[in-house]
TORFI-878476 format. One record per residue: x, y, z of N, C-alpha, C, O in turn; residue in three letters. Coordinates in pm, whole numbers, padded with zeros to 5 digits, always signed. Layout:
! residues N
XYZXYZXYZXYZAla ...
***
This chain:
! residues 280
+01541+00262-02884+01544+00150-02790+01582+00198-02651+01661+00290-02635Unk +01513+00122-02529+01543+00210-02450+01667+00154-02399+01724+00089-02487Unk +01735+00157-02278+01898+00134-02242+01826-00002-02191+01707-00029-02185Unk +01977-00100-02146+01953-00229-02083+01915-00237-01976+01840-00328-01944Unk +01980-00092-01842+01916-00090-01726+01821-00050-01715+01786-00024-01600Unk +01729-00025-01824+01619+00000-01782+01541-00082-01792+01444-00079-01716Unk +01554-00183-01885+01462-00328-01906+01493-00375-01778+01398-00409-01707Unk +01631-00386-01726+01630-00464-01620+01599-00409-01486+01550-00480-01398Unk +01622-00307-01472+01524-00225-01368+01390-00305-01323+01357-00361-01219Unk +01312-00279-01479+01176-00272-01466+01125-00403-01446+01033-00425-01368Unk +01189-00504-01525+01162-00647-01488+01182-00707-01365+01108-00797-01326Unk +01304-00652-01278+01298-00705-01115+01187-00624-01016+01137-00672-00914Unk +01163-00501-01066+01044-00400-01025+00950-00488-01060+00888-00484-00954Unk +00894-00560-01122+00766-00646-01166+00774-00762-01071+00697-00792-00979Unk +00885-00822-01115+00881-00943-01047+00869-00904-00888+00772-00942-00821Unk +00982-00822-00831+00948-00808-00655+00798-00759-00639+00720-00829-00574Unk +00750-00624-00704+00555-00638-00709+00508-00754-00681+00450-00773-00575Unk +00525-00852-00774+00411-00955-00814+00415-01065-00702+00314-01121-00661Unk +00554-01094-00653+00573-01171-00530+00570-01116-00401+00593-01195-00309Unk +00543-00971-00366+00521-00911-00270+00444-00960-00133+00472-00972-00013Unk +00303-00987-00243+00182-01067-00136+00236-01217-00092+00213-01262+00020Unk +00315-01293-00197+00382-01418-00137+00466-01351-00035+00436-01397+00075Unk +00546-01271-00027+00651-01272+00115+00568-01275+00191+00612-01335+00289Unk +00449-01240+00211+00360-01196+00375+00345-01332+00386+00325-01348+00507Unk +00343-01456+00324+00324-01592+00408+00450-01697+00396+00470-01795+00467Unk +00538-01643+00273+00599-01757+00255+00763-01719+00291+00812-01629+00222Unk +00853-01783+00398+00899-01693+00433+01058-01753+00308+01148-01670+00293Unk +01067-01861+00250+01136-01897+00140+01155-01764+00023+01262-01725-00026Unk +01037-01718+00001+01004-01559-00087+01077-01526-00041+01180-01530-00108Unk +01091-01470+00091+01194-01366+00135+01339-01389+00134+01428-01307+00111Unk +01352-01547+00172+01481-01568+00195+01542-01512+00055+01644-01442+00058Unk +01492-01538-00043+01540-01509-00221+01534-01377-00283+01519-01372-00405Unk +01543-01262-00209+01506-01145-00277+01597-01119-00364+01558-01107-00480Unk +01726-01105-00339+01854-01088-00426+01825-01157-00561+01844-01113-00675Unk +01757-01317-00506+01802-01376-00631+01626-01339-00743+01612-01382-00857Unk +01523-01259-00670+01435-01242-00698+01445-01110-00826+01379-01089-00928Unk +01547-01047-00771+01597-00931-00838+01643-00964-00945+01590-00929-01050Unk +01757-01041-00940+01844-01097-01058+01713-01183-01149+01711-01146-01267Unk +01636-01262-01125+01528-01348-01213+01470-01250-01258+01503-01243-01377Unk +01365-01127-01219+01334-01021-01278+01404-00956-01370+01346-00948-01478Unk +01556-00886-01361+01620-00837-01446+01608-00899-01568+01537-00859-01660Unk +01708-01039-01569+01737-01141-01675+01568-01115-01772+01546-01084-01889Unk +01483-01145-01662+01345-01160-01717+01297-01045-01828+01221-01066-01923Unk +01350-00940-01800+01340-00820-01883+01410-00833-02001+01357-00807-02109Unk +01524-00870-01991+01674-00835-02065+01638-00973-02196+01672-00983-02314Unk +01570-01047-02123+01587-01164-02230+01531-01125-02388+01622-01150-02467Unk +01412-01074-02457+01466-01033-02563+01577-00999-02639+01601-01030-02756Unk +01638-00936-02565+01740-00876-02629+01892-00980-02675+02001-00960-02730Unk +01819-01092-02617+01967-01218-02621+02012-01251-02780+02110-01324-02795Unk +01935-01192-02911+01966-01175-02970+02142-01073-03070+02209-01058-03172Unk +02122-01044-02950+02288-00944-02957+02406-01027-02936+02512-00996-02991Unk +02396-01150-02848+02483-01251-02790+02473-01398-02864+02577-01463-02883Unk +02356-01444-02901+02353-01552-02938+02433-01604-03028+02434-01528-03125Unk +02519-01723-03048+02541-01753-03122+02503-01815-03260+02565-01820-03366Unk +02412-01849-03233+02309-01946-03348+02139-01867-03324+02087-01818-03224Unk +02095-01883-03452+01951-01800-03458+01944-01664-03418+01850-01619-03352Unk +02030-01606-03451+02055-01479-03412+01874-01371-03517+01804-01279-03473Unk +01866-01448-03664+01801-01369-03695+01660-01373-03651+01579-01284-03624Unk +01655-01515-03653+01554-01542-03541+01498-01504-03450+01377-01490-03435Unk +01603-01479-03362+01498-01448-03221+01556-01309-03204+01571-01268-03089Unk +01597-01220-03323+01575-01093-03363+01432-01043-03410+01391-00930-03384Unk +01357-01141-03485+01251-01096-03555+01143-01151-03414+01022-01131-03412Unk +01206-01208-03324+01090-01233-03185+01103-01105-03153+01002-01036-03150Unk +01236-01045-03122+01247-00939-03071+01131-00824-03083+01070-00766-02993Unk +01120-00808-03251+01043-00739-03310+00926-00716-03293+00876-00607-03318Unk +00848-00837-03240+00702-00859-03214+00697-00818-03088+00791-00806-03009Unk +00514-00785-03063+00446-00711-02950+00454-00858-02861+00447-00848-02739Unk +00470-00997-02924+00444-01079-02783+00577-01042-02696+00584-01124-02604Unk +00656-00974-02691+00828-00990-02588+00736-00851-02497+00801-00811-02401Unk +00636-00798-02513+00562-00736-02401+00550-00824-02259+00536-00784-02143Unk +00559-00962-02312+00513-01062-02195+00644-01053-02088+00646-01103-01976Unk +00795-00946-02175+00912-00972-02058+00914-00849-02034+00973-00771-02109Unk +00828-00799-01892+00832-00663-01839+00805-00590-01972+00889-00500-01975Unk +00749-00585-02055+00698-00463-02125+00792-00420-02224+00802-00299-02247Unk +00862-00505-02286+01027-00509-02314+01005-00444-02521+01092-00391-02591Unk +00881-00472-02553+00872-00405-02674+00811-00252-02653+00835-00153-02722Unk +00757-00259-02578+00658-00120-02559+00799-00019-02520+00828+00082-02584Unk +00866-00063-02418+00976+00016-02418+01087+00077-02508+01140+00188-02506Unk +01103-00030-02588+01183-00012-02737+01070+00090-02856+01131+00124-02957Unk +00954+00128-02853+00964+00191-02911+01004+00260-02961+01093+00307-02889Unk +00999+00356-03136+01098+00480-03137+01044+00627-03085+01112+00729-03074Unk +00870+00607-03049+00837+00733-02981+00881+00747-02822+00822+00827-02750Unk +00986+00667-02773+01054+00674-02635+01218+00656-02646+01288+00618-02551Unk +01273+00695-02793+01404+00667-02798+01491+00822-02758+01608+00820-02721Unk +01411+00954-02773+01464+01064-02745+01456+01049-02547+01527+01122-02478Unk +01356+00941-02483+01366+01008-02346+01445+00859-02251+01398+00766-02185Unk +01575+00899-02287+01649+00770-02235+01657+00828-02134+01570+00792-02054Unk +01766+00956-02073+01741+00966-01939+01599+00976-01873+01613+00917-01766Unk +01473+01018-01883+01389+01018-01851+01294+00854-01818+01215+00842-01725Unk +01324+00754-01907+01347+00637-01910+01449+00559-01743+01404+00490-01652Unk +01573+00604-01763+01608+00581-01681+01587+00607-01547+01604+00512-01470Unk +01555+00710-01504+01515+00820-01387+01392+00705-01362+01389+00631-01263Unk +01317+00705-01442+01176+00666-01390+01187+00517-01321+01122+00467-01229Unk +01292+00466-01402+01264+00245-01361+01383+00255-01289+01440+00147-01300Unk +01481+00373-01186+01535+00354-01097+01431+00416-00964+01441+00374-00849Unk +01344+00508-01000+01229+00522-00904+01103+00431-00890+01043+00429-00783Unk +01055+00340-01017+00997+00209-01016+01083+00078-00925+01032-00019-00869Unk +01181+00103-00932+01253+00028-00864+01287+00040-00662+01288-00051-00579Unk +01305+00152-00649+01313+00196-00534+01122+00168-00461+01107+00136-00343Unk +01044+00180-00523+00912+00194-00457+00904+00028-00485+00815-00015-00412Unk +00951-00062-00548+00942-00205-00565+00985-00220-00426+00912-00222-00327Unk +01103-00228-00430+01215-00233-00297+01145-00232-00163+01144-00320-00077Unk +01076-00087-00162+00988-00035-00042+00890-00156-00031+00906-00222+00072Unk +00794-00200-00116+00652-00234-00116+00684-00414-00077+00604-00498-00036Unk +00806-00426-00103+00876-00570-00107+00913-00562+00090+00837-00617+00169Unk +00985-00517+00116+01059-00468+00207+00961-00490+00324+00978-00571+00415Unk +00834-00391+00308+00738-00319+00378+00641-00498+00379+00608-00541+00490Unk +00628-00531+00330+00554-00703+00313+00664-00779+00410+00625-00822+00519Unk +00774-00791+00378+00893-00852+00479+00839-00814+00624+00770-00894+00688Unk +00870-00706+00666+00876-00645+00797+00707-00692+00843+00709-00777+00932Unk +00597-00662+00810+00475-00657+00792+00464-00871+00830+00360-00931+00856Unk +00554-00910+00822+00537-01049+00815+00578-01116+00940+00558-01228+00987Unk +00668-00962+00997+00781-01040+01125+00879-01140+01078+00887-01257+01115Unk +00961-01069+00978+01083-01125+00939+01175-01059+00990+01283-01103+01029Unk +01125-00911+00992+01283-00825+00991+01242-00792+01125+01136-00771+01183Unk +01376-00797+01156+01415-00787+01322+01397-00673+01387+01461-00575+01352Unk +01289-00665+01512+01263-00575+01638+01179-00453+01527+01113-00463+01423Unk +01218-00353+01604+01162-00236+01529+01248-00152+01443+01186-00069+01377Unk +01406-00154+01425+01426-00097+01338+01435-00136+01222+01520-00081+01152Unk +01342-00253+01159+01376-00292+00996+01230-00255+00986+01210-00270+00865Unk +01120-00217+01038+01017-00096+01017+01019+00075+01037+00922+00144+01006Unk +01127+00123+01085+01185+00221+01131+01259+00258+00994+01264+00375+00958Unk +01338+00120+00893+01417+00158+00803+01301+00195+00649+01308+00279+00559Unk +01192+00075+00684+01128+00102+00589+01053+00246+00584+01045+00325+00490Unk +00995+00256+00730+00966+00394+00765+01010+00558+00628+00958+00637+00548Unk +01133+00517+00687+01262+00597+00650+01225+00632+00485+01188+00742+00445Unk +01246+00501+00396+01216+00501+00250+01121+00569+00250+01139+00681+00202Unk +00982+00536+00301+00890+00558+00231+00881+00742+00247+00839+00818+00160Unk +00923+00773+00357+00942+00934+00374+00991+00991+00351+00965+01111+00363Unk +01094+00945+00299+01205+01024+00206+01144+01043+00033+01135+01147-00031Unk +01118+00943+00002+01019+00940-00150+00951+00981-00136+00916+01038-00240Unk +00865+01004-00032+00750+01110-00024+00751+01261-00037+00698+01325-00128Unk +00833+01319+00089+00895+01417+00120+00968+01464+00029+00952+01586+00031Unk +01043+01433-00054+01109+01426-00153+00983+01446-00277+01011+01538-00353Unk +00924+01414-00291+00839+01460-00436+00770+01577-00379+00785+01683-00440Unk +00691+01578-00267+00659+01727-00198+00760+01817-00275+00748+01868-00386Unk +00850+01824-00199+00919+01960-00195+01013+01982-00352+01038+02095-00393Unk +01051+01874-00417+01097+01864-00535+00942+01965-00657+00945+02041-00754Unk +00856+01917-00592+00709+01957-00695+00734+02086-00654+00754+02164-00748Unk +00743+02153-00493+00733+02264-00469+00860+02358-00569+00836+02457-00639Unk +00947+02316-00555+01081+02354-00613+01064+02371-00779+01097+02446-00871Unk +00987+02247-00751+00995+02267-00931+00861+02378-01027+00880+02428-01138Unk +00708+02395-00924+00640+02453-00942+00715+02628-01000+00702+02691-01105Unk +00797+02658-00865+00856+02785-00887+00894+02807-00994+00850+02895-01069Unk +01023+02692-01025+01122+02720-01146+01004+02705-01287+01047+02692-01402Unk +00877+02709-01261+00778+02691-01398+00736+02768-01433+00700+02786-01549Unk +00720+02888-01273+00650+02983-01282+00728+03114-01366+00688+03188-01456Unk +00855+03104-01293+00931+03192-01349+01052+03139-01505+01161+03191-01529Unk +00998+03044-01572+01040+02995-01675+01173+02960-01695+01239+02973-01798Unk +01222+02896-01546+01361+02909-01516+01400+02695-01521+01502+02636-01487Unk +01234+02626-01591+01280+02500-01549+01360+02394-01653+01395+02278-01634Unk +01376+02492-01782+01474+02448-01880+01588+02463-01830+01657+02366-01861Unk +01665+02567-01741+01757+02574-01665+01855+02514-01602+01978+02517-01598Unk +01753+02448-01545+01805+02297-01504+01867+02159-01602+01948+02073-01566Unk +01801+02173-01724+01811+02028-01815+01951+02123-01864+02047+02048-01877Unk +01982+02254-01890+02109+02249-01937+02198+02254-01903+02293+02279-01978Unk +02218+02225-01720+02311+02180-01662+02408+02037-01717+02527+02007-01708Unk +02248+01954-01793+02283+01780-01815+02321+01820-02005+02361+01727-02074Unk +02307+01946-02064+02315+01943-02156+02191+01923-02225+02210+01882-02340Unk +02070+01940-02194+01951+01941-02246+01873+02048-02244+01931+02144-02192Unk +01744+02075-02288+01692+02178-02352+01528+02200-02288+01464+02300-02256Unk +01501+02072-02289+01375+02077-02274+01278+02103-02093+01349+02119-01994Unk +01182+02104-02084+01121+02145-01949+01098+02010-01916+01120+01993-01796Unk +01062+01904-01976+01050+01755-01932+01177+01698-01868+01199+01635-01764Unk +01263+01750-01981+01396+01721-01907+01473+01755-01756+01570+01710-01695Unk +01360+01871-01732+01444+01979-01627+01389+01904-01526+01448+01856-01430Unk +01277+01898-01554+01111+01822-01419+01209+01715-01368+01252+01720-01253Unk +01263+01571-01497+01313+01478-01450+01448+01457-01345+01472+01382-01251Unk +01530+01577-01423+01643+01582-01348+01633+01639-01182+01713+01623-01090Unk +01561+01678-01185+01447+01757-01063+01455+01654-00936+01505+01639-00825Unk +01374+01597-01026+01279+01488-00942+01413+01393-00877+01427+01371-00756Unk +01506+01343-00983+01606+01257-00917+01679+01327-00833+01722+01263-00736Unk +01717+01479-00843+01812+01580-00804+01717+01536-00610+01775+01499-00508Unk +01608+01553-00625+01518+01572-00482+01529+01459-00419+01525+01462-00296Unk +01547+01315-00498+01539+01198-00433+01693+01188-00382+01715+01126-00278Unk +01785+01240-00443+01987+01203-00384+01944+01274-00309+01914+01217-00203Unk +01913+01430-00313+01923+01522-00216+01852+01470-00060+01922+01470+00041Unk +01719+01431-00059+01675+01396+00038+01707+01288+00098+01719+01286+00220Unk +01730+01164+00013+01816+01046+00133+01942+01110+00252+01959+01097+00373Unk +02007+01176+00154+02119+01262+00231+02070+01333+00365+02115+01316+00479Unk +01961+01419+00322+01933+01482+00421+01877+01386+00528+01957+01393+00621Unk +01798+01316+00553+01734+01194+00597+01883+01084+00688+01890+01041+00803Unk +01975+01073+00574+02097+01029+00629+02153+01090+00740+02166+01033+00848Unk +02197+01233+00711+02252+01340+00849+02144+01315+00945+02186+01275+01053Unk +02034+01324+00937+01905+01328+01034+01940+01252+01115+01954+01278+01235Unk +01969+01084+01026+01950+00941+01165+02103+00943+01202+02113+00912+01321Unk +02218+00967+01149+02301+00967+01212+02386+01065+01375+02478+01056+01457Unk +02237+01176+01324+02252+01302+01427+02196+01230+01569+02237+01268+01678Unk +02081+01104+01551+02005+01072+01591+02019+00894+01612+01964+00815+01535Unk +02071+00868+01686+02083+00730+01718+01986+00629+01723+02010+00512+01693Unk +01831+00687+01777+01717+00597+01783+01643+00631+01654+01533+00582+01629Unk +01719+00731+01557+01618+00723+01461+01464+00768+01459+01388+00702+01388Unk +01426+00848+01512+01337+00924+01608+01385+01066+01510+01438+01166+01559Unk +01363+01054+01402+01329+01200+01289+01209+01268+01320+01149+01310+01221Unk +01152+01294+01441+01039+01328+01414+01014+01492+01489+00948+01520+01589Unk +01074+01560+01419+01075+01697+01500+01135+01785+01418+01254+01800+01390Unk +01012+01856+01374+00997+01925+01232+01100+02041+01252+01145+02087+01147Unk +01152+02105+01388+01231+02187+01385+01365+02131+01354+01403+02159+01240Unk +01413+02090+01395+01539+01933+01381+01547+01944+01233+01642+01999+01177Unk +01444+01890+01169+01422+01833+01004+01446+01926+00917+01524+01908+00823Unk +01362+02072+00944+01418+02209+00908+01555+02229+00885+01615+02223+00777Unk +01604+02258+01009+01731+02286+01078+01801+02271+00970+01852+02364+00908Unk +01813+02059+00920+01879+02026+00863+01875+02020+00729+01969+02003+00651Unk +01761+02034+00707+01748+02068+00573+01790+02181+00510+01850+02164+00404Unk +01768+02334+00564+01790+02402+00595+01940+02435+00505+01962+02479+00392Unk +02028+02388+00619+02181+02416+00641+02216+02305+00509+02279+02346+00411Unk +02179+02195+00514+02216+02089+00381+02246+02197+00241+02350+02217+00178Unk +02101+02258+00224+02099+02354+00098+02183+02480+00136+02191+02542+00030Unk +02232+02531+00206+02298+02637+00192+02458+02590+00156+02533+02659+00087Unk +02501+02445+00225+02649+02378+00228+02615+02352+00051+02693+02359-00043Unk +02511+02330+00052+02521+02289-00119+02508+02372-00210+02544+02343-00324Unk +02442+02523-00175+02454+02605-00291+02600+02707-00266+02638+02786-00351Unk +02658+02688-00153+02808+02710-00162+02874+02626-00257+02927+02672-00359Unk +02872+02491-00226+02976+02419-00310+02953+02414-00447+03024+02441-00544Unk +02757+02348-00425+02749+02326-00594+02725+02434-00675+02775+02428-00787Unk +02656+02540-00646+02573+02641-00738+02745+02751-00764+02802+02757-00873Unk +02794+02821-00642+02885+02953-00640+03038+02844-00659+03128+02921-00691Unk +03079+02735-00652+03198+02649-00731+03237+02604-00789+03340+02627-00852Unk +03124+02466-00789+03104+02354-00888+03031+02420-01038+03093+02421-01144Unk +02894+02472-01023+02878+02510-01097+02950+02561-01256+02950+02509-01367Unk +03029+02726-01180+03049+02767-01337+03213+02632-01389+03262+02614-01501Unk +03240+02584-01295+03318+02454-01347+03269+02376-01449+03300+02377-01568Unk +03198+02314-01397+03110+02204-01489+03066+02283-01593+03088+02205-01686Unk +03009+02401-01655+02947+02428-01752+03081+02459-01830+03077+02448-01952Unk +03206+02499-01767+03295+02502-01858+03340+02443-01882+03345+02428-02004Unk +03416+02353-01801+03477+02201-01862+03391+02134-01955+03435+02092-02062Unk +03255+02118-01915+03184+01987-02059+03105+02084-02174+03099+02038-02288Unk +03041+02227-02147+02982+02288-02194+02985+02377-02262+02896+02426-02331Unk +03145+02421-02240+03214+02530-02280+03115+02651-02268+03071+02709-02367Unk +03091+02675-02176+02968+02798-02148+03067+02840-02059+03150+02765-02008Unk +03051+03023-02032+03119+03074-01928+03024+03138-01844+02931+03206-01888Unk +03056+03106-01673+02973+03164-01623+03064+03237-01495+03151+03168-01441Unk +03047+03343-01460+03161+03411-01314+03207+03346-01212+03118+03293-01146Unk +03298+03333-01181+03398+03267-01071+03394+03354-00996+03418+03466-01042Unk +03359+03339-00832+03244+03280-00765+03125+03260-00852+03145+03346-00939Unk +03026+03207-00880+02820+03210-00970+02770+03257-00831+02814+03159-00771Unk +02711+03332-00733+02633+03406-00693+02514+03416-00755+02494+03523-00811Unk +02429+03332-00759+02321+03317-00804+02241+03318-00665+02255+03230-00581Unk +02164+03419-00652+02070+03430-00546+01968+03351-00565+01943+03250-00498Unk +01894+03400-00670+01767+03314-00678+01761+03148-00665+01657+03083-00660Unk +01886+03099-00661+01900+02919-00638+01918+02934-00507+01864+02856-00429Unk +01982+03016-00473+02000+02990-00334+01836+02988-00217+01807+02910-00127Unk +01780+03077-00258+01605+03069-00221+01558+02965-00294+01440+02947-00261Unk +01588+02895-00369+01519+02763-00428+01553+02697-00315+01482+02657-00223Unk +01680+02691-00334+01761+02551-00200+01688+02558-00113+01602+02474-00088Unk +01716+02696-00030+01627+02700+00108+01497+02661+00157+01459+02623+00267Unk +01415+02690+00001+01287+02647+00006+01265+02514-00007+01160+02471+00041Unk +01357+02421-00074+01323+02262-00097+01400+02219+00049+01387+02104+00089Unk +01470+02303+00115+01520+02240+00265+01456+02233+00352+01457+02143+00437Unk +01372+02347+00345+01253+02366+00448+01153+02284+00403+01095+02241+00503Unk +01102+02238+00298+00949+02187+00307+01033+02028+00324+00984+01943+00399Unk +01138+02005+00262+01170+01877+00219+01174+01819+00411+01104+01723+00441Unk +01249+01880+00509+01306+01910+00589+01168+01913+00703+01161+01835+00798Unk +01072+02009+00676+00945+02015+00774+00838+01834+00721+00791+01755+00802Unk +00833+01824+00607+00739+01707+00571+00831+01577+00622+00774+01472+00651Unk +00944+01588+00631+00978+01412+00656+00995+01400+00755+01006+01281+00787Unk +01011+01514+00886+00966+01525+00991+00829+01459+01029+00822+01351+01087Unk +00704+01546+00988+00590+01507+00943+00555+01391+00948+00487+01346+01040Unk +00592+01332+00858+00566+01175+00788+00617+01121+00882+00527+01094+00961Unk +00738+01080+00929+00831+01032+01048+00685+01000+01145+00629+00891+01160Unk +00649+01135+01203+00570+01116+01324+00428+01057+01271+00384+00968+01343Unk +00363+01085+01177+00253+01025+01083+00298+00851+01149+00251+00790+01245Unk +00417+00806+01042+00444+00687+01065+00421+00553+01177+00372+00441+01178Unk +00493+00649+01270+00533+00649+01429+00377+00593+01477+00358+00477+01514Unk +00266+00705+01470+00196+00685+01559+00075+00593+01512-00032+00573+01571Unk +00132+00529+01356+00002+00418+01309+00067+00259+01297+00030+00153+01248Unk +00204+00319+01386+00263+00176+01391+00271+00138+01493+00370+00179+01555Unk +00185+00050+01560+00231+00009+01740+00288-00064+01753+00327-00057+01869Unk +00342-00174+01690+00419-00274+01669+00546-00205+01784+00560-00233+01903Unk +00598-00142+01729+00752-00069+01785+00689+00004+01897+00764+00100+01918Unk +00577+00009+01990+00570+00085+02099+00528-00079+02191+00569-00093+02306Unk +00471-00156+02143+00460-00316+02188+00619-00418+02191+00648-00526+02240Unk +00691-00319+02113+00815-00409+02153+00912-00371+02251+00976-00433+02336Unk +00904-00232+02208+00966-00158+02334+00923-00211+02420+00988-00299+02477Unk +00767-00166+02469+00738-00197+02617+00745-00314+02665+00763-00326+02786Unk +00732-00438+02573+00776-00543+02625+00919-00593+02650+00933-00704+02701Unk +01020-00525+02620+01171-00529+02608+01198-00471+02729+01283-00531+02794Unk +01134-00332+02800+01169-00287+02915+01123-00319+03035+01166-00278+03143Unk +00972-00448+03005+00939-00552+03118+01053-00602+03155+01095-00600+03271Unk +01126-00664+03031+01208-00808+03136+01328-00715+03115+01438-00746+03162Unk 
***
C-alpha cells in the first residue's frame, strides 16, 4: 500500500491540474487554492476512511478493495502490491507531481493578472527553472555515477541497494540542492535578475564545494556510522564526489542562468510594467 502522503499528494496534484484552466477566468478558483489543496488531498485519502470509521468498517473496506476507488486520484492503482517495495520512490515522485501542480496552478494565476506587478511571474519564473535546471544537471550527475557503477552508492547512504533507488534519491537530492542554490542567487540579487551564467556558475560552483566539505569529508562517515554501522575515515576525502559536486554546480548553476534569461525575454509583460511604472 502506498503511504497516506502520497494519496494525498496526488489527489490535490489532480485536483489543482484539473482547475488550472478555471483560474485563467474565474478569479473565486484562485481565491481557494489552499482550500483546493485540502479538497484534493481528502479526495485521495477518502478510501482509506475505512481505518477510522466507526460503523461499516467492513464495508467500505471491501470498497476499498475494488478498482472503482481509482475514481479518488488513482487511490487503488497505487495500493497495489507490485508498488509496495517503492514507497520512497512513491513518495519522491507525488512530492514532484505536486510541486509541477503548484507551478502549472500558480503560472494560470499570474497568466490571469492576479498576482501582483512582475514579481509573482519572476517567482513562478524561478520554479519552473529550478525543476528544470535541476533535472539537467541531476541527469548529468547521475549519467556519470551509471557510467562508472557508482549509482547504487548513493541508495546506501538511505540504506538501500538498488540503482532505482539511487536515480530517485538523486533526483530529490538535485531538486533541495537547487532551490538552495537559486535561493543564494535571489538573495545575492535583489531584482531577482538570475540571469548571468557566470554569477549562476560562481554559485553553484562554491554551493558544492561548502557541501562536499560539510556533507561528503564530515557528515558523511557520521551518518553511515551512527545508523549504518559502516566505518568510513574521519576526515572521507572522497575526490571523486567532490568532481560530481562541481559538475552538478556548474551545469545546475550555467542552465538556470540560461532558463532565467530564456524566461525573461518571452515574457514582456514585466518589461511593459516596468516601462510603464517609470513613465509616471
Amino acid at each position: 500500500m502506498a503511504p497516506a502522503i502520497v494519496h494525498f499528494l496526488v489527489g490535490a496534484s489532480l485536483l489543482l491540474l484539473l482547475t488550472a484552466p478555471l483560474a485563467l477566468r474565474f478569479g473565486t478558483v484562485r481565491r481557494y487554492q489552499l482550500w483546493l489543496i485540502l479538497a484534493g488531498g481528502l479526495w485521495g485519502l477518502l478510501p482509506d476512511v475505512h481505518y477510522v470509521a466507526p460503523v461499516l468498517d467492513r464495508t467500505l473496506e471491501s470498497l476499498h478493495d475494488s478498482r472503482w476507488v481509482d475514481l479518488f486520484a488513482f487511490h487503488y492503482t497505487l495500493d497495489q502490491p507490485a508498488l509496495t517495495g517503492m514507497a520512497l520512490e512513491l513518495i519522491v515522485g507525488s512530492i514532484l507531481l505536486f510541486l509541477v501542480a503548484i507551478t502549472v496552478f500558480t503560472a494560470a494565476w499570474s497568466r490571469s493578472g492576479s498576482t501582483s506587478g512582475s514579481r509573482g511571474s519572476q517567482f513562478v519564473a524561478a520554479i519552473v527553472c529550478v525543476a528544470l535546471a535541476a533535472l539537467i544537471a541531476g541527469t548529468a550527475l547521475g549519467a556519470g555515477l551509471y557510467a562508472t557503477n557508482r549509482l547504487e552508492s548513493v541508495a546506501t547512504l538511505y540504506g538501500r541497494e538498488s540503482a532505482r533507488a539511487g536515480a530517485t534519491l538523486l533526483l530529490a537530492w538535485s531538486v533541495v540542492t537547487g532551490a538552495g542554490i537559486a535561493a543564494i542567487i535571489a538573495l545575492a540579487d535583489e531584482t531577482m535578475r538570475a540571469t548571468d551564467p557566470v554569477a549562476g556558475i560562481s554559485v553553484g560552483m562554491l554551493v558544492a564545494a561548502v557541501g562536499w566539505l560539510f556533507g561528503i569529508v564530515v557528515a558523511l562517515p557520521l551518518w553511515m556510522q551512527r545508523f549504518f554501522e559502516l566505518s568510513r575515515p574521519f576526515p572521507y576525502l572522497h575526490w571523486q564526489s567532490l568532481i560530481g559536486l562541481l559538475v552538478f554546480g556548474f551545469v545546475f548553476g550555467c542552465c538556470y542562468s540560461l532558463l532565467r534569461r530564456l524566461f525573461e525575454s518571452i515574457t514582456p509583460g514585466e518589461t511593459e510594467v516596468q516601462a510603464s511604472s517609470s513613465t509616471q
